[in-house]
N, C-alpha and C positions, 0 to 999 in steps of 0.2 A: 807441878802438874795439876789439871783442875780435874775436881775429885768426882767420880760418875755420879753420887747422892745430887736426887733434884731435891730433896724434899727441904721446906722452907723453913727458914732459920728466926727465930723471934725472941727479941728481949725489949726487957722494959729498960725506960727512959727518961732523963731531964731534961726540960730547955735549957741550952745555955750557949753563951757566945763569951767565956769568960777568956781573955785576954788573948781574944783571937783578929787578925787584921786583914784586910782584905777588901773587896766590893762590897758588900753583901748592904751595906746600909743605902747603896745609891738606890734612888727609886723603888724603894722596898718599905713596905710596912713590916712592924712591929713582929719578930718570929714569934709563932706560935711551939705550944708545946706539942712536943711528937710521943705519944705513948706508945706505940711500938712500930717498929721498924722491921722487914720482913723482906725477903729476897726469894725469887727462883731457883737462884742456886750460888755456887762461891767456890774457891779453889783452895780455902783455908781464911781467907781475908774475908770476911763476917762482916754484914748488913750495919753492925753495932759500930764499926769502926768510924762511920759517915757520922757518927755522934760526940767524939770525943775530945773533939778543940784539938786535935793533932794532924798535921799536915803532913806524916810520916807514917801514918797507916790507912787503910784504904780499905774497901767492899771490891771488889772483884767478879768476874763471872763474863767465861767464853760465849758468843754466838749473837747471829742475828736474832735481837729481840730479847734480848737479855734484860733482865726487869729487877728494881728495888723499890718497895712502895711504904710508905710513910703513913701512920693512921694517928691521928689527931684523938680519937677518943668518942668522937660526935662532929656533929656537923659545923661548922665555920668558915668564915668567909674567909678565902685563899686571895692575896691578887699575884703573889711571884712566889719564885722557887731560887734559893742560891746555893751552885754548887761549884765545887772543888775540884779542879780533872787531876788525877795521877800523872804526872810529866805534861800537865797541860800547858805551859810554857813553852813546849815541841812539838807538839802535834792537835791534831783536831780530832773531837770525838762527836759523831753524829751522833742525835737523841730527839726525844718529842717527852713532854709532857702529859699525865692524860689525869684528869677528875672523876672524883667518882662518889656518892651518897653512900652507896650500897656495896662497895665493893665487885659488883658485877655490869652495873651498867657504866661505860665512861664514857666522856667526851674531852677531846682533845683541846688543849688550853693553849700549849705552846707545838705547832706543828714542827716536824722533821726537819732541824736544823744543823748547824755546826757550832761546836764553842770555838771559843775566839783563835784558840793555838797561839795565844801571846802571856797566858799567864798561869801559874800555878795556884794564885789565890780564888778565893769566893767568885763569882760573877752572876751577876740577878738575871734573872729571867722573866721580864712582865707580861702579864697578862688582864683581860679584863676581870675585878672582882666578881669570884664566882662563889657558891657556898659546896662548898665537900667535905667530905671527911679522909678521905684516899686520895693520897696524890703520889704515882706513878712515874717515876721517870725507865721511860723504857729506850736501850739503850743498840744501837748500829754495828758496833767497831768504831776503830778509829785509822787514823792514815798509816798508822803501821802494822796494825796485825786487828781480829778481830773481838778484842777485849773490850768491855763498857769497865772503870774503872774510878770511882768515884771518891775522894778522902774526905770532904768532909760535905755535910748539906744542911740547908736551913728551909723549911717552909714558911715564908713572910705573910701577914693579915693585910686588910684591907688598905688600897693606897690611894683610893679616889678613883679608880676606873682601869682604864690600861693605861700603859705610858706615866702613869704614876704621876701628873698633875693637871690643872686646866690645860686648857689651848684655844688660842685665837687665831692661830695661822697652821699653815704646813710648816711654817719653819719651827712651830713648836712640839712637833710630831718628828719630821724628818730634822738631820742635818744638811742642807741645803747651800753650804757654802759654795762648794765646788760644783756648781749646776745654773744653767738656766733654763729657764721654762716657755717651750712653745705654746700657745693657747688657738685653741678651732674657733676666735673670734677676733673680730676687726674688718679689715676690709682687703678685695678680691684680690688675693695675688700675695699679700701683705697683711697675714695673720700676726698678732701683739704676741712680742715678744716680753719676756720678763728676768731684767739680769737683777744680778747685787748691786749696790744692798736695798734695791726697792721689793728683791724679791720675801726676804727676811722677814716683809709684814703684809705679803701680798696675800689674799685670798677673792677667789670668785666663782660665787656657787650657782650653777652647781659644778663648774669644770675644772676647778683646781679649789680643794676645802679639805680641813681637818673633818672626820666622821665624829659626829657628835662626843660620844664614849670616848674619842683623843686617843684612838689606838692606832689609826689610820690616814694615809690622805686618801682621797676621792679624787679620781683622774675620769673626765667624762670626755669625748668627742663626740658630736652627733653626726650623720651621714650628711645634713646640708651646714655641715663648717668651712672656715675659710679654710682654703687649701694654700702651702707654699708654691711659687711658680714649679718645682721639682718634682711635688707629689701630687697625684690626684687624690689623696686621700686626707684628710681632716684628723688632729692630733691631738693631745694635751699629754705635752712627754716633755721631762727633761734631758736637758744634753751635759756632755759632760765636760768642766772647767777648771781652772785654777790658777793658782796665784788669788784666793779666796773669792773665787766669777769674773777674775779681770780677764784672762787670756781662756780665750778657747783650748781643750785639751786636745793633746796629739800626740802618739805613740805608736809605736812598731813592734811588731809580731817576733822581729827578731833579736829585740834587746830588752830585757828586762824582763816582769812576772806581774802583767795585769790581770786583775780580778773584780769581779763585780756578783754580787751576792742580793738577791732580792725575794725576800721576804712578803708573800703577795696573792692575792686572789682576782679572778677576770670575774667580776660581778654581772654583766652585763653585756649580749652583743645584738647588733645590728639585725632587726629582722630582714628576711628575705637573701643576707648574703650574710652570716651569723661569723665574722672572719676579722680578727683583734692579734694585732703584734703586742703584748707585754714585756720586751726587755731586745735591748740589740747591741750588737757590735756593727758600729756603722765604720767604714772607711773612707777615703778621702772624696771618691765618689758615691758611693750606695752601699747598703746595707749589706755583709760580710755572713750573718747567722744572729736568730732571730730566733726567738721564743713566740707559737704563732696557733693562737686558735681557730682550728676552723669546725662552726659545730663542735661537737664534742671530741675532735680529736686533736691533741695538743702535739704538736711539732718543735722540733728545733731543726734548721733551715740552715745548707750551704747553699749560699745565696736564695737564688728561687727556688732552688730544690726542696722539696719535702725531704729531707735527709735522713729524720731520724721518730719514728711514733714513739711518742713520749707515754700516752693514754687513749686509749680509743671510746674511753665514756665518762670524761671529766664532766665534771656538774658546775655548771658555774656557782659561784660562791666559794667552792672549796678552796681552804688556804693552800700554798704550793711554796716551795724553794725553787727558785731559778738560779744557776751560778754558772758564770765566764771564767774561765781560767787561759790564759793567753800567755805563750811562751816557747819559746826553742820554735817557732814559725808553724806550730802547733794551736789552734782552739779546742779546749776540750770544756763539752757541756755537761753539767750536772743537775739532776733532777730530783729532788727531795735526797740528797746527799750522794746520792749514785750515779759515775761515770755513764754519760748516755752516749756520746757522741767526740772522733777526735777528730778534726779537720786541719789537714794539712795545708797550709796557706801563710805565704810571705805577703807582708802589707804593711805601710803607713799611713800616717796620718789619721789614727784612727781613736777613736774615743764610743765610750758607751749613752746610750739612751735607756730611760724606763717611763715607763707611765701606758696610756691607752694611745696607739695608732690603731684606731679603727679602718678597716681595710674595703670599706663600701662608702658610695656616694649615692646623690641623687639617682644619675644614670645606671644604677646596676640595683637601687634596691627602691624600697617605697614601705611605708608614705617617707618623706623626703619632708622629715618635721626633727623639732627641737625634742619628739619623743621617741625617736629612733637614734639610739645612741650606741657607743662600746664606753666600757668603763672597767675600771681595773682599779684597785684599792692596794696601798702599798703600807705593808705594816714595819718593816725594816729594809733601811737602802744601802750597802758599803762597797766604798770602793777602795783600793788599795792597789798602789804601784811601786815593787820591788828590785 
C-alpha cells in the first residue's frame, strides 16, 4: 500500500555502473555523479534504490505527476538521462524529463513520452547538452495502473549536442529506412519524389535538413509548392514503406497492431490560412485521421471532421507526442501519452505519413512566396507493426 507520508526522502550517493548491463552507453556521455537523490513520495521503495546497480529494487510512487529528482551537487552539462522501468519489458511508462539550475525554475529537456515496453534494462534518453544541476524525471502511470516505477537511473555528461553525434543528412537524425519522401519541388503536377537508398544521403535545405544541433529534421512546404495531381496542397512528408523503401506499405485495420509514434513540433505555419497536417493515417484513397493545425488549435481529424480538440492555444515551437495505434478496426489517437480520440473504422491499404502538409496555396492565402511556409520539425519517428 503507498504510504500517505508526501514528505521527501534524501540520501547520499556514489557514481557507479559497476557490473551493471544494459543501454545506457549508446549515445550517452560519461554518467555523472549524482549526490543526492530525492522523491515526492514512495510506498516503501525509496528514491535510493534507482542507485544501486540492482535491477530488483525500484523507487516507486502513485499518481499523475509523480516525480524523482537527481541533484548533481552544482551545475553541469547534462545531454541524456538512462533509466530502468520496473516490468519495462510489459508495459509502457509515460514521462518527460525536466532541468533545472535552481531547483525551482525548469525547462523541459525530454517532452512527454513513452518508454519503449520492450525491455527491462537501461534506455538513454537524449537530449540537446544543457548545463543544470536538477534533473527531474517526472512520471504519468503507465499501461496498467498509475505507478511511475523506476529501478535503476543514470544522469549522462555532455555528448556533442542532441542525437549524440554529427549529422549530414536526415538519415543521420531519423531512421529512414522504411520511408519515402515527398518534396513541394520539381515540376507542375510531378513534385520529386525521394526513395532508397538515395534517400539515406539525401538533404535539401531548407525543405527536407538535419537542424543544425542534429536533434531534428526540418520538414518545410511553402504555399506556392508543387502540388501532387491529388492534392492542392504542397508537402515535404514521408510515406510509409518496406522491405527497407522497396515496396510501398499496406495494412488493414483489421489485422494486426499498427503504430506510429512522432516525437515533434509544428515550427511554422502559413500566413493568412495558418492550417498544417503533422502526422496521418492515409488509406488506399485519402486520408483516414490526421493530426491538424489550425491556428492554435491542434485537432485529430475523422476524416474531414474536426473530431477531437486536442489544444485550443498550442504555440508553435512547442514540442508535442503524436501516436496512432491501429487495431480490432479501431484508430485510437494519443496526445502527449493520453488517449484522445477512438474511431471506429474498417480499411485497407493503408500506411502512415509524417513531416509538414501545409493545408494553404496560392489561392487561399498570400504573399504566394518561398517565405510563406508550414514547417514541422521531427525529433523521433517509429513505427511498428504487430
Amino acid at each position: 500500500m503507498k504510504r500517505a507520508c508526501l514528505a521527501v526522502a534524501t540520501v547520499a550517493l556514489t557514481a557507479g555502473l559497476v557490473g551493471f548491463s544494459g543501454t545506457a552507453a549508446l549515445a550517452a556521455g560519461a554518467p555523472l555523479k549524482i549526490e543526492t537523490v530525492t522523491a515526492g513520495g514512495d510506498d516503501g521503495n525509496v528514491p535510493a534504490n534507482t542507485q544501486d546497480d540492482d535491477l530488483e529494487t525500484r523507487w516507486s510512487d502513485e499518481g499523475d505527476g509523480a516525480w524523482i529528482q537527481f541533484d548533481l551537487g552544482s551545475a553541469q552539462t547534462v545531454g541524456s538521462v538512462s533509466l530502468a522501468w520496473h516490468q519495462g519489458d510489459t508495459r509502457t511508462t509515460s514521462f518527460e524529463v525536466r532541468l533545472s539550475g535552481d531547483g525551482s525554475s525548469w525547462t523541459t529537456a525530454v517532452p512527454r513520452r513513452n518508454s519503449s515496453g520492450s525491455t527491462s534494462q537501461l534506455e538513454n534518453y537524449d537530449f540537446a547538452d544543457e548545463s543544470a544541476r536538477y534533473v527531474r524525471v517526472v512520471g504519468y502511470g503507465n499501461t496498467v495502473n498509475d505507478w511511475t516505477s523506476i529501478t535503476e537511473a543514470r544522469v549522462n555528461g555532455a555528448d556533442g549536442g542532441g542525437g549524440g553525434s554529427d549529422c549530414a543528412n536526415p538519415a543521420d537524425v531519423l531512421d529512414l529506412q522504411n520511408w519515402y519522401l515527398g518534396l513541394p519541388i520539381g515540376e507542375k503536377e510531378h513534385p520529386q519524389n525521394v526513395k532508397q537508398p538515395e534517400l539515406a544521403t539525401y538533404s535539401v535545405d531548407p525543405w527536407f535538413r538535419a537542424t543544425d544541433d542534429c536533434t531534428a529534421v526540418q520538414f518545410r512546404a511553402a504555399v506556392n509548392g508543387v502540388t501532387t495531381s491529388g492534392s492542392d496542397y504542397p508537402r515535404s512528408e514521408l510515406r510509409e514503406m518496406t522491405d527497407s523503401g522497396k515496396e510501398e506499405a499496406s495494412w488493414s485495420s483489421t489485422s494486426g497492431t499498427h503504430t506510429m509514434v512522432i516525437d515533434e513540433a509544428i515550427t511554422a505555419a502559413p500566413e493568412g490560412r495558418p492550417n498544417i497536417v503533422a502526422g496521418q493515417i492515409h488509406g488506399s484513397d485519402d486520408d483516414l485521421s490526421v493530426f491538424r493545425l489550425e491556428g492554435s488549435k491542434l485537432y485529430v481529424t475523422d476524416e474531414d471532421e474536426k473530431h477531437t480538440l486536442l489544444t485550443s492555444d498550442y504555440e508553435l515551437g512547442t514540442r508535442f507526442q503524436a501516436k496512432f495505434v491501429v487495431s480490432d478496426g479501431k484508430i485510437k489517437a494519443y496526445y502527449n501519452g493520453d488517449l484522445k480520440a477512438t474511431l471506429s473504422k474498417k480499411f485497407s491499404g493503408a500506411y502512415f505519413k509524417a513531416g509538414a502538409y501545409t493545408q494553404a496555396n496560392c489561392e487561399k492565402t498570400s504573399p504566394c512566396s518561398d517565405s510563406n511556409y508550414g514547417e514541422v520539425k521531427i525529433y523521433d519517428l517509429d513505427v511498428s507493426h504487430e
